[in-house]
HTML snippet that shows the backbone in 3Dmol.js (N, CA, C, O; Angstrom):
<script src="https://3Dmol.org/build/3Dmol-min.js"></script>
<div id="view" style="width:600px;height:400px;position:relative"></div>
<script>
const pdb = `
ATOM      1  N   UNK A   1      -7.764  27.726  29.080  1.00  0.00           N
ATOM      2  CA  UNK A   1      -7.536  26.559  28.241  1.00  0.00           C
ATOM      3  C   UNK A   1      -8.317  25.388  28.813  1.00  0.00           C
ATOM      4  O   UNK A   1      -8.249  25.079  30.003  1.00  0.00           O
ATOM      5  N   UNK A   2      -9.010  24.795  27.979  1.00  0.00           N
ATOM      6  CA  UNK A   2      -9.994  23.742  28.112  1.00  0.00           C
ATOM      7  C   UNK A   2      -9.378  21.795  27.851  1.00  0.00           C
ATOM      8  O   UNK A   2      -9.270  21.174  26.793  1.00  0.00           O
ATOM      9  N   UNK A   3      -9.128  21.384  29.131  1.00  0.00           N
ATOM     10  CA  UNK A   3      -8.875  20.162  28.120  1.00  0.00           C
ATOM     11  C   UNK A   3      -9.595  19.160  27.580  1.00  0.00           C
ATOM     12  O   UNK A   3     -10.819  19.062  27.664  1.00  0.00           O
ATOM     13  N   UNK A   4      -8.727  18.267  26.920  1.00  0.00           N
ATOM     14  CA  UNK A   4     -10.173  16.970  26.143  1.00  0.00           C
ATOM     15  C   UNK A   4     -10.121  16.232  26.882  1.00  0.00           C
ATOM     16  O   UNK A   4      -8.964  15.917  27.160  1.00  0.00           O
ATOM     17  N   UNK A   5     -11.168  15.532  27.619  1.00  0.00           N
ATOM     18  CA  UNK A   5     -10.671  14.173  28.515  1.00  0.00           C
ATOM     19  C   UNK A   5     -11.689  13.112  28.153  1.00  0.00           C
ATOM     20  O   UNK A   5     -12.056  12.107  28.763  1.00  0.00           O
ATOM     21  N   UNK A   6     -12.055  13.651  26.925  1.00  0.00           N
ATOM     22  CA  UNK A   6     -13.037  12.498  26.269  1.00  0.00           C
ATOM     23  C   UNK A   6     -12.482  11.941  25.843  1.00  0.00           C
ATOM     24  O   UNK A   6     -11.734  12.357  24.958  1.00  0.00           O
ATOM     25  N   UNK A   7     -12.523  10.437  26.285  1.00  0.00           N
ATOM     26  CA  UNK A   7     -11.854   9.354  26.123  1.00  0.00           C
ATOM     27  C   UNK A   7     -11.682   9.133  24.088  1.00  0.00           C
ATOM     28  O   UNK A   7     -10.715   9.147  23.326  1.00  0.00           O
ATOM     29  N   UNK A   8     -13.200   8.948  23.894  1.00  0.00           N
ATOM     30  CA  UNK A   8     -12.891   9.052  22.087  1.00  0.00           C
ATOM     31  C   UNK A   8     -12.447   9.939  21.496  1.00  0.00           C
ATOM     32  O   UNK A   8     -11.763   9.664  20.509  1.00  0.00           O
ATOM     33  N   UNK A   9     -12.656  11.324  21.856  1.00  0.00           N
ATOM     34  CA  UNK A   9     -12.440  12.238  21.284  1.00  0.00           C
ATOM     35  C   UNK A   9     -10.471  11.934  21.324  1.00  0.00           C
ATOM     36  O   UNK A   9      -9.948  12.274  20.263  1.00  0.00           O
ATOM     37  N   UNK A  10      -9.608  11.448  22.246  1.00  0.00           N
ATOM     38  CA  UNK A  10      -8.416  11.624  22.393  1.00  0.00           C
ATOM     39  C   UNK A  10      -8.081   9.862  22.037  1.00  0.00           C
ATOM     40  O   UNK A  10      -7.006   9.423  22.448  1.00  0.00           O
ATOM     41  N   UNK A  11      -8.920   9.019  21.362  1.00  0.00           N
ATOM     42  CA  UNK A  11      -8.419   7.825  20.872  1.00  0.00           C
ATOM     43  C   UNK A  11      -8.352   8.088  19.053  1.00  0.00           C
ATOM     44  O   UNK A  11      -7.806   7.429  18.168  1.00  0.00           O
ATOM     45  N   UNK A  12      -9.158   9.328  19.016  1.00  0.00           N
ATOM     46  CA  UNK A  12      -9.570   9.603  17.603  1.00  0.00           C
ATOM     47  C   UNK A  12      -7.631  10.069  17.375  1.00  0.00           C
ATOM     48  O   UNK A  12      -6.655   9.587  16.799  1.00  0.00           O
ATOM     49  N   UNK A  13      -7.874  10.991  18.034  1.00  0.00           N
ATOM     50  CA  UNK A  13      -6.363  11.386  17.315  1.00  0.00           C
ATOM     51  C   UNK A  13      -5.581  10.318  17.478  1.00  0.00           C
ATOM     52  O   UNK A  13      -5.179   9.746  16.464  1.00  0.00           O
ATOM     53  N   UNK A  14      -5.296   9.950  18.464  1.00  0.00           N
ATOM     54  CA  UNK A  14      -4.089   8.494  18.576  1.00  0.00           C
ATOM     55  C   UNK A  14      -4.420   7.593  17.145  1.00  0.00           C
ATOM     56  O   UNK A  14      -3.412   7.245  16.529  1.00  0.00           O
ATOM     57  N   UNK A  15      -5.292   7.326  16.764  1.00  0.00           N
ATOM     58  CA  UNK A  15      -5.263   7.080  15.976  1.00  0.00           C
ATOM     59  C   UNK A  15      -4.978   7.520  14.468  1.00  0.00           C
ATOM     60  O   UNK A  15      -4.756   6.761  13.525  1.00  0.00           O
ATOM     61  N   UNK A  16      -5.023   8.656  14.454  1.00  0.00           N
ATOM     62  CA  UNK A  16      -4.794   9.391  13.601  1.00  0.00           C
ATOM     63  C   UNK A  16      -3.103   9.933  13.809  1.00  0.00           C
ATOM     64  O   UNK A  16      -2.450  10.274  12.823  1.00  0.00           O
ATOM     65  N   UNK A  17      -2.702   9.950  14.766  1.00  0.00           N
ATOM     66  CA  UNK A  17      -1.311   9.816  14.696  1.00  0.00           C
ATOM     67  C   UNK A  17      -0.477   8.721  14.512  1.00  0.00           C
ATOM     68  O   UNK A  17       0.658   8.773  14.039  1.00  0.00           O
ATOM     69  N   UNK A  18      -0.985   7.860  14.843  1.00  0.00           N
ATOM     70  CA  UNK A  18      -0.356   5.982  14.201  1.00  0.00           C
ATOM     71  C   UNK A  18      -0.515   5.734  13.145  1.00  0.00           C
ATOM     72  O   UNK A  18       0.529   5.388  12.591  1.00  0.00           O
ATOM     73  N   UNK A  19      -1.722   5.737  12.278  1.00  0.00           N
ATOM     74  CA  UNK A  19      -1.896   6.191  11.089  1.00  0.00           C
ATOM     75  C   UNK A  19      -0.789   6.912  10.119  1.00  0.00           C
ATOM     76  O   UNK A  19      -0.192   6.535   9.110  1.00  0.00           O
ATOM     77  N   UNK A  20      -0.788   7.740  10.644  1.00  0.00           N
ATOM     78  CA  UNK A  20       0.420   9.222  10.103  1.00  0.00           C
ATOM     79  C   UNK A  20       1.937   8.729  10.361  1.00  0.00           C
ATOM     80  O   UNK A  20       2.863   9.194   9.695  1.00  0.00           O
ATOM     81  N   UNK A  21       2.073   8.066  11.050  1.00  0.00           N
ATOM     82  CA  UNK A  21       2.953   7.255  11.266  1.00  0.00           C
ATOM     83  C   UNK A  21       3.804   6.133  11.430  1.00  0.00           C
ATOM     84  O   UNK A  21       4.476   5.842  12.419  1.00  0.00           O
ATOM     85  N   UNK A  22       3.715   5.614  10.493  1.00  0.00           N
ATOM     86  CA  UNK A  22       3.469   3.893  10.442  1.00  0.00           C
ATOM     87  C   UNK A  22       5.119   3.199  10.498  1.00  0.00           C
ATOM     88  O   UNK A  22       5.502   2.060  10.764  1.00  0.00           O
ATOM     89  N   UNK A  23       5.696   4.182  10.201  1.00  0.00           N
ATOM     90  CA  UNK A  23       7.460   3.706  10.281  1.00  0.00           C
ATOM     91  C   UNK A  23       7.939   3.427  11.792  1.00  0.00           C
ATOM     92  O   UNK A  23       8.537   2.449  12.240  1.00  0.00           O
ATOM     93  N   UNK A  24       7.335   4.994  12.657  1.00  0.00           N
ATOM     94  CA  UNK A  24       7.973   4.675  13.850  1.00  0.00           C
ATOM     95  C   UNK A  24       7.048   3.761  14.570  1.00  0.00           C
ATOM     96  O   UNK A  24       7.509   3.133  15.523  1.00  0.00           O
ATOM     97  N   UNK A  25       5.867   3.614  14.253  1.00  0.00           N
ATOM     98  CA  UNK A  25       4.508   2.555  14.700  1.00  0.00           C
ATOM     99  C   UNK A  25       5.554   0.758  14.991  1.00  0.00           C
ATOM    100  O   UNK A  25       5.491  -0.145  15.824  1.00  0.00           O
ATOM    101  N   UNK A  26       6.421   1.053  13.734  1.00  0.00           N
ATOM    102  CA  UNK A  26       6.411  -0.491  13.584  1.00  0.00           C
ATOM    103  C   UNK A  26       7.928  -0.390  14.492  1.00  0.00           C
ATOM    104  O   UNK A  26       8.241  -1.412  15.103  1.00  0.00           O
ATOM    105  N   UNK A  27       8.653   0.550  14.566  1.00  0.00           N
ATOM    106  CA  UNK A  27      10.060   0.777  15.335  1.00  0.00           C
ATOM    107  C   UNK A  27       9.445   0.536  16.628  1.00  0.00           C
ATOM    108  O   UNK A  27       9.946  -0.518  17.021  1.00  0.00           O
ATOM    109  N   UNK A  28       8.688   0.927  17.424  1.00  0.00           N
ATOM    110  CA  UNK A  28       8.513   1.079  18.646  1.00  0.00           C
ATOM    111  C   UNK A  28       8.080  -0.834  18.875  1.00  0.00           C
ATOM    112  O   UNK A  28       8.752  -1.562  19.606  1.00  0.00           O
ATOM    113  N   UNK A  29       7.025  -1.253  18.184  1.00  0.00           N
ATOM    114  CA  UNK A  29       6.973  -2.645  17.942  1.00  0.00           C
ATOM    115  C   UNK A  29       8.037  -3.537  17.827  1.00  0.00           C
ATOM    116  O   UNK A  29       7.913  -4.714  18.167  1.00  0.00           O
ATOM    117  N   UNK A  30       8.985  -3.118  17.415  1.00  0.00           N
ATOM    118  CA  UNK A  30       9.927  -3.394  17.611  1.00  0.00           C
ATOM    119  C   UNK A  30      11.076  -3.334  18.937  1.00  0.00           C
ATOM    120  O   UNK A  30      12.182  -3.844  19.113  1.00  0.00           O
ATOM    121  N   UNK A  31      10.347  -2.596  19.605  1.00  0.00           N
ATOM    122  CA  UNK A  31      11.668  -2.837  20.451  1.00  0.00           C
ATOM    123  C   UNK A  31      11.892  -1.058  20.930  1.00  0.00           C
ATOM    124  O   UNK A  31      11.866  -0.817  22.137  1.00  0.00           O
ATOM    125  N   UNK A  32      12.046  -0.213  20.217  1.00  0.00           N
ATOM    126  CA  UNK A  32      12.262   1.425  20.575  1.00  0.00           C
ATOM    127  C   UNK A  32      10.932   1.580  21.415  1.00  0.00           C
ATOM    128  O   UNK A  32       9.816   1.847  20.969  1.00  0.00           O
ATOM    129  N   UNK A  33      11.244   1.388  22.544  1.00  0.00           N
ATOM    130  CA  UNK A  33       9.945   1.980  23.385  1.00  0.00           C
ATOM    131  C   UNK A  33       9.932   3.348  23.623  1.00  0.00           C
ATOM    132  O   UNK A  33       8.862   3.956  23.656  1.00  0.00           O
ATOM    133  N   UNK A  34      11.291   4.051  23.840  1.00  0.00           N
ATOM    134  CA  UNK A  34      11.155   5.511  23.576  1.00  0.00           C
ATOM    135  C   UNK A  34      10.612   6.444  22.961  1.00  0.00           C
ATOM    136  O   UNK A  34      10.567   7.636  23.264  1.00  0.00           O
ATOM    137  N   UNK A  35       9.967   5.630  21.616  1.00  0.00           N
ATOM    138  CA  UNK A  35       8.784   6.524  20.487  1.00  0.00           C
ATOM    139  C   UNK A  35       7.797   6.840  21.239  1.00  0.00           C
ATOM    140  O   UNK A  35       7.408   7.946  20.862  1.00  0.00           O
ATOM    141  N   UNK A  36       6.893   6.300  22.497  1.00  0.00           N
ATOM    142  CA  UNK A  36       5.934   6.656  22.628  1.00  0.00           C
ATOM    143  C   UNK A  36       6.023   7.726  23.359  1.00  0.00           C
ATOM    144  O   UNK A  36       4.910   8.001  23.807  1.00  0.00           O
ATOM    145  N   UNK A  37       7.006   8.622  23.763  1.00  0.00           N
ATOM    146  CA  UNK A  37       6.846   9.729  23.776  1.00  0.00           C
ATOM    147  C   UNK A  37       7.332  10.411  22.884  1.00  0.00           C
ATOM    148  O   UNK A  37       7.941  11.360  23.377  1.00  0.00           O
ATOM    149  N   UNK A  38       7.382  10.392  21.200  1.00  0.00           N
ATOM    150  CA  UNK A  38       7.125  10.897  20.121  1.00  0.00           C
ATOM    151  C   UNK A  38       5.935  11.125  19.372  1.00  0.00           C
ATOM    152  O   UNK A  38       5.735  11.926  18.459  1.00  0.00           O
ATOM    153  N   UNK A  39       4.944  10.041  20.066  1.00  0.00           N
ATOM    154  CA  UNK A  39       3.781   9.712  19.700  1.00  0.00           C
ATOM    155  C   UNK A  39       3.018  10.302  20.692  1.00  0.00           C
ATOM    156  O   UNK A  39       2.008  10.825  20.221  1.00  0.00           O
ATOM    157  N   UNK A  40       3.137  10.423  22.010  1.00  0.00           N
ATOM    158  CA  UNK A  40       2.068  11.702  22.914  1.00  0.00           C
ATOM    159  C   UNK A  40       2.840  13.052  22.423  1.00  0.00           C
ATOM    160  O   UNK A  40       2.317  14.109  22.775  1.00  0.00           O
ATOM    161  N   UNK A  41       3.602  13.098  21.925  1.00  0.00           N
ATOM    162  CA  UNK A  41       4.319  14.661  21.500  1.00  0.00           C
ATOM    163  C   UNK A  41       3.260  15.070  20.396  1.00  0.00           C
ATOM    164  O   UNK A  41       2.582  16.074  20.618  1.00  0.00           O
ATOM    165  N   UNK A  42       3.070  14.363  19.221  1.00  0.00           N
ATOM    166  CA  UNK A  42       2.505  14.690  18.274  1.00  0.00           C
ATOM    167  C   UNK A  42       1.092  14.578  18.821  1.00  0.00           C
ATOM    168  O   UNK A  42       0.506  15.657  18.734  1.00  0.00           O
ATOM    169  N   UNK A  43       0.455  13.727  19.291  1.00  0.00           N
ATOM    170  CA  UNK A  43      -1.059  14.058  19.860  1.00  0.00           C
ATOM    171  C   UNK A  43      -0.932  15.026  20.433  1.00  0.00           C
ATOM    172  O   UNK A  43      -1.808  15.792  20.032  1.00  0.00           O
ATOM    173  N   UNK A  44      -0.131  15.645  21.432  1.00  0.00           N
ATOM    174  CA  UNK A  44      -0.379  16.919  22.281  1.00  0.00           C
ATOM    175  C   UNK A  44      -0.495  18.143  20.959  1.00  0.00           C
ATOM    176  O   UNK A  44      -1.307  19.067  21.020  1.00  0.00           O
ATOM    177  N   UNK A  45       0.643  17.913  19.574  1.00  0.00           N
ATOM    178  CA  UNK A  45       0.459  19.072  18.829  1.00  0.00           C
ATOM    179  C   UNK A  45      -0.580  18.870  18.094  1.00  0.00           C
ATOM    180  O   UNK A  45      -1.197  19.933  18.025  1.00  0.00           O
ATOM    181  N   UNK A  46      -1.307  17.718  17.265  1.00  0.00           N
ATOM    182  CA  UNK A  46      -2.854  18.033  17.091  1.00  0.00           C
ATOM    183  C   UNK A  46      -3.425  18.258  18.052  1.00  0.00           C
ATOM    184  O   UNK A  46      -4.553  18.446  17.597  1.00  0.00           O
ATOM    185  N   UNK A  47      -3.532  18.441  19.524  1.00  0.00           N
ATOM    186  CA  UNK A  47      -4.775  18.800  19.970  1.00  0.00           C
ATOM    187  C   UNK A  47      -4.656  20.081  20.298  1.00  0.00           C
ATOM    188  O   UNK A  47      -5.591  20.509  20.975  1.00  0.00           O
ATOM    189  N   UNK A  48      -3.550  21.062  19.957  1.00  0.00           N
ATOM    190  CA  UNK A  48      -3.061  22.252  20.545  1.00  0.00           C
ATOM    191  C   UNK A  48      -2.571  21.936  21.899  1.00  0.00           C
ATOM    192  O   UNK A  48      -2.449  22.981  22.538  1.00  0.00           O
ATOM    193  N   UNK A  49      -2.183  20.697  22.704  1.00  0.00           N
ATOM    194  CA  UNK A  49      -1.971  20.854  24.198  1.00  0.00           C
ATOM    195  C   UNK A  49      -3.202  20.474  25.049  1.00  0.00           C
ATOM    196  O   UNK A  49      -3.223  20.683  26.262  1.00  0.00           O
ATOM    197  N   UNK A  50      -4.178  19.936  24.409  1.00  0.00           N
ATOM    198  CA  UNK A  50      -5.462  20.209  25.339  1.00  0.00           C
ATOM    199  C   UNK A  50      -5.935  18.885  25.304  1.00  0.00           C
ATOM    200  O   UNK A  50      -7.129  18.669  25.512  1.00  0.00           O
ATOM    201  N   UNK A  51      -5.188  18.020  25.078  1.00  0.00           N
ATOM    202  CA  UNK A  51      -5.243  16.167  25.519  1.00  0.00           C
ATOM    203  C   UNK A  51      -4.935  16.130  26.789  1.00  0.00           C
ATOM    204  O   UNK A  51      -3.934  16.746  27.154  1.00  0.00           O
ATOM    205  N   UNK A  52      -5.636  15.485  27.631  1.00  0.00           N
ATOM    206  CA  UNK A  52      -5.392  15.400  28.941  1.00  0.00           C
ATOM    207  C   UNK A  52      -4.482  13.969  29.035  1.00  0.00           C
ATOM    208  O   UNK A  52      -4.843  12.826  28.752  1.00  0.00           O
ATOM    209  N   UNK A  53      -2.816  14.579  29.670  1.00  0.00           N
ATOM    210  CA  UNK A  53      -2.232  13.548  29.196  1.00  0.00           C
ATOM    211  C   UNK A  53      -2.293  12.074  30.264  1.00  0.00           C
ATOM    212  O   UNK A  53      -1.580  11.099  30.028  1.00  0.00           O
ATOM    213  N   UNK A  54      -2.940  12.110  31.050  1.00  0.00           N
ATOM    214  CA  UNK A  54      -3.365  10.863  31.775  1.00  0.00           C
ATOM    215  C   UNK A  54      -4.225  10.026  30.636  1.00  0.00           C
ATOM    216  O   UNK A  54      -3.882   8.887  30.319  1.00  0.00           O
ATOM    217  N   UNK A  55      -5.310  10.648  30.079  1.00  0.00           N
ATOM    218  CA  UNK A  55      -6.265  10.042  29.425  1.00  0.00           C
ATOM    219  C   UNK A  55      -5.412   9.414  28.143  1.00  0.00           C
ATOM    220  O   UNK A  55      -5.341   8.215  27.871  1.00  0.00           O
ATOM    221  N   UNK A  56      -4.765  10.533  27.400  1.00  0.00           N
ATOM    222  CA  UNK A  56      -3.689   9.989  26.786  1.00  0.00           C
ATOM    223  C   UNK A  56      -2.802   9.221  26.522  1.00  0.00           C
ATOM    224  O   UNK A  56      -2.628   8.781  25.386  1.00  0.00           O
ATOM    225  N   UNK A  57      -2.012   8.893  27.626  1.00  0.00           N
ATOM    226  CA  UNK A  57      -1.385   8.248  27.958  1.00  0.00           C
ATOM    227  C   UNK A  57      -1.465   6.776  28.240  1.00  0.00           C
ATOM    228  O   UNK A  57      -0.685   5.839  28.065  1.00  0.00           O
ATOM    229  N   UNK A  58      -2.785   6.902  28.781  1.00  0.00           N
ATOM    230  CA  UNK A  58      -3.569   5.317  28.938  1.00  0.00           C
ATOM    231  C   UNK A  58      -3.832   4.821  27.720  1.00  0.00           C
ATOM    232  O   UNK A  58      -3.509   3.673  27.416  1.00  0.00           O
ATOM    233  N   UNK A  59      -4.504   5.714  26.827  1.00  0.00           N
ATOM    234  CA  UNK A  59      -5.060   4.863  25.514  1.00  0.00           C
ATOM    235  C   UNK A  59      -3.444   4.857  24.385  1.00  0.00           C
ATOM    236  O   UNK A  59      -3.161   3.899  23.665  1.00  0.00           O
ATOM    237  N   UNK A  60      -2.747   5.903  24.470  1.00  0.00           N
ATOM    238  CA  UNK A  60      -1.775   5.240  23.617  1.00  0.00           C
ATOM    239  C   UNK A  60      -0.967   4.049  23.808  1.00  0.00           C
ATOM    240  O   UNK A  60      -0.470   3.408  22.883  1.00  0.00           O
ATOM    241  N   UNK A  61      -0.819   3.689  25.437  1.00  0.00           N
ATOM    242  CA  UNK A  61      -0.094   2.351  25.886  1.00  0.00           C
ATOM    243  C   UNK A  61      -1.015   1.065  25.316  1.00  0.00           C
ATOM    244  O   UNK A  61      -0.610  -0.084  25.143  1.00  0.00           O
ATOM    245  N   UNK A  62      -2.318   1.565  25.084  1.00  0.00           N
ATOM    246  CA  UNK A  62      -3.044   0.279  24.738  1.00  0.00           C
ATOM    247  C   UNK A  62      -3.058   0.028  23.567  1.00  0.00           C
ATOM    248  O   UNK A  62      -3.153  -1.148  23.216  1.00  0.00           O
ATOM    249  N   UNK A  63      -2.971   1.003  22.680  1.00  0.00           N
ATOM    250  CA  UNK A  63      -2.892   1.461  21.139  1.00  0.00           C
ATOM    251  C   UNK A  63      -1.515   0.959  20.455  1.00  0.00           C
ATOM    252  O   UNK A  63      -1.372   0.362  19.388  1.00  0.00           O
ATOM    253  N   UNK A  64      -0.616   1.350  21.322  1.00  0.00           N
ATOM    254  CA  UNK A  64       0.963   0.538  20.728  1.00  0.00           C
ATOM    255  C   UNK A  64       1.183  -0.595  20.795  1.00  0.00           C
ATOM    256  O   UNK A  64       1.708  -1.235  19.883  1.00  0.00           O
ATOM    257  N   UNK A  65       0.744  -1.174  22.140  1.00  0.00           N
ATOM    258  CA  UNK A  65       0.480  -2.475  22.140  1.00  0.00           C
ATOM    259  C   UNK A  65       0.032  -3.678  20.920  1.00  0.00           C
ATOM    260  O   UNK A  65       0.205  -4.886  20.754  1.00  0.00           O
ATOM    261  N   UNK A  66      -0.555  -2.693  20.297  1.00  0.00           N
ATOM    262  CA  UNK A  66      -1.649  -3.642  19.169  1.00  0.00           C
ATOM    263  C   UNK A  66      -2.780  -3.618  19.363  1.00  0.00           C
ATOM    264  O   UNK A  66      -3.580  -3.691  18.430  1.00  0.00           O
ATOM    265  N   UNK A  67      -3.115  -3.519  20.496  1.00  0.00           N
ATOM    266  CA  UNK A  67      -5.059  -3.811  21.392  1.00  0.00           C
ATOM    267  C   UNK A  67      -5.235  -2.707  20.852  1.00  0.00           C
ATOM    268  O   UNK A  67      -4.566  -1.732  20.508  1.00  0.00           O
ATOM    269  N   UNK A  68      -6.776  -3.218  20.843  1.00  0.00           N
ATOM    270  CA  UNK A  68      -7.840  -2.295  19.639  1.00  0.00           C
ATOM    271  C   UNK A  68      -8.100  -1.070  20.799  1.00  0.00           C
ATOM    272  O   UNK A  68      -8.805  -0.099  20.523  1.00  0.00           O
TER     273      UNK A  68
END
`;
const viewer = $3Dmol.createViewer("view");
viewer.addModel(pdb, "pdb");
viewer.setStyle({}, {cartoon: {color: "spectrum"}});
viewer.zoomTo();
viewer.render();
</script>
């Protein structure tokens, strides 16, 4: 098993999972900080598991935030 640790390649999906998700997007903005591990759950299942979750992890904290 190969992972992605390309930084775009694993902002593409984050984005594409916030996107897909815009209810709990705005819950976690709110205040539920616990979503964002609902939100590396679902990136790990688009990528099959092969998001490297450091790399991950960094860009979704920046991504929930609001920062581009």
């Amino acid at each position: 098993m190969k992972l992605i640790v390309d930084p775009a390649a694993i902002e593409a999906l984050v984005d594409k999972v916030l996107a897909a998700n815009p209810k709990q997007l705005e819950q976690y903005r709110a205040g539920k900080t616990r979503l964002q591990g609902f939100f590396a759950g679902q990136v790990m299942k688009e990528s099959k598991g092969k998001a490297n979750p450091l790399v991950l992890n960094k860009i979704l904290g920046v991504k929930l935030k609001g920062e581009s």
